[in-house]
C-alpha positions in Angstrom: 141.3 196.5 -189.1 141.6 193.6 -186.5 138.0 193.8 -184.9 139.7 193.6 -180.8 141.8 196.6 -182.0 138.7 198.7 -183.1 136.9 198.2 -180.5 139.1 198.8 -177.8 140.1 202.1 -180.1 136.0 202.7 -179.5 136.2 202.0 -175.7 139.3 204.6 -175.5 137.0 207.4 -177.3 134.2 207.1 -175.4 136.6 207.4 -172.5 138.0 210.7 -173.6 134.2 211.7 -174.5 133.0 210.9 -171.0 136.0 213.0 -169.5 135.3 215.5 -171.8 132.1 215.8 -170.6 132.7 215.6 -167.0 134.6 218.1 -167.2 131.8 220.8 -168.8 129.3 219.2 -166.4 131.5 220.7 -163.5 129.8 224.0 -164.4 126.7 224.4 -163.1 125.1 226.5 -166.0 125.8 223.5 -168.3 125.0 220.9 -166.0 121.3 222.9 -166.1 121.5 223.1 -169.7 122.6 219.6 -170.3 119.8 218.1 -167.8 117.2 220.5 -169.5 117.6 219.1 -172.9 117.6 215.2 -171.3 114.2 216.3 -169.8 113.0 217.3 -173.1 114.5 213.9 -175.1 112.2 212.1 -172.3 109.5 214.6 -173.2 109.8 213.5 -176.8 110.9 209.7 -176.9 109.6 208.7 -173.1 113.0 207.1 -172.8 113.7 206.9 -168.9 117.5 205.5 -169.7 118.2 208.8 -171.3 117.0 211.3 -168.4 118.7 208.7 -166.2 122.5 208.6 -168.0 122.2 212.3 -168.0 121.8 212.7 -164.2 124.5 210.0 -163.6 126.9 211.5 -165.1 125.6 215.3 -164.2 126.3 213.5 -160.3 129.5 212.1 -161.3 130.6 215.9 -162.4 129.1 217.6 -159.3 130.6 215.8 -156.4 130.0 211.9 -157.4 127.3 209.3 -156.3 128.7 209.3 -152.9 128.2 213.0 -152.3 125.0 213.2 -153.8 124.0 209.9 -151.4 124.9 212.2 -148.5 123.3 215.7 -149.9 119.7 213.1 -150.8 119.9 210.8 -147.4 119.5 207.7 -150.0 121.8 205.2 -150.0 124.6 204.7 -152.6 123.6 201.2 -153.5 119.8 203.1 -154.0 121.2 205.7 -156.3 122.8 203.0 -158.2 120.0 201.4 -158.6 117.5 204.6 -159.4 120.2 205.8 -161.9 120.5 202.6 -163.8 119.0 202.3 -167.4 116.1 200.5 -165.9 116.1 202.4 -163.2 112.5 203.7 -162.6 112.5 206.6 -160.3 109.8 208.0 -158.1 108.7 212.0 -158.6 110.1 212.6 -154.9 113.2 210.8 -155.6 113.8 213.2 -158.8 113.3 216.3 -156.9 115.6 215.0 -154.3 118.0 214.5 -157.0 117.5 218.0 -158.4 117.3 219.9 -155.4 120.8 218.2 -154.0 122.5 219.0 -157.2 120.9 223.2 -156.9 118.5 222.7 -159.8 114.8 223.0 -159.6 112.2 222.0 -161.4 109.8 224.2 -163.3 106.7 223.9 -165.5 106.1 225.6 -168.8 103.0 225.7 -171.5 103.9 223.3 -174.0 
């Protein structure tokens, strides 16, 4: 197979994967679900990008970036940046980020 083809055939799935999953992340008992387990990956592997990706696209589902500027009084171009794989939030910023979506965050024992 022609490389070009195979990758743009790659580009197309994740496409329909990330509608796909916009689509469940419109309901917001798997939006909680689906941030949950992102919070336990970074638990496990301490990788910020993952946490990150999953409240993109959580924000994308629930109103967009725009809409969750407006609901956190941050600007877009700030949630940009804060939701970027490098992105390196502050503990305020997160609860912001939860609290505008209507999840909160809890503590359990380990």
């Amino acid at each position: 197979m022609n490389k070009k083809i195979h990758i743009k055939k790659s580009y197309r799935n994740l496409s329909k994967y990330e509608d796909y999953l916009i689509k469940k992340l419109k309901n917001k008992r798997y939006a909680a679900m689906y941030l949950q387990e992102a919070l336990e990956d970074y638990q496990e592997s301490g990788d910020t990008a993952v946490l990150l990706i999953a409240f993109r696209y959580v924000a994308k589902a629930q109103g967009g970036i725009a809409g969750l500027a407006k609901k956190t009084h941050l600007h877009e171009k700030t949630l940009y940046r804060t939701l970027s794989k490098n992105g390196n939030p502050r503990l305020d910023t997160l609860w912001r980020l939860f609290s505008a979506l209507g999840f909160q965050l809890r503590v359990a024992t380990a």
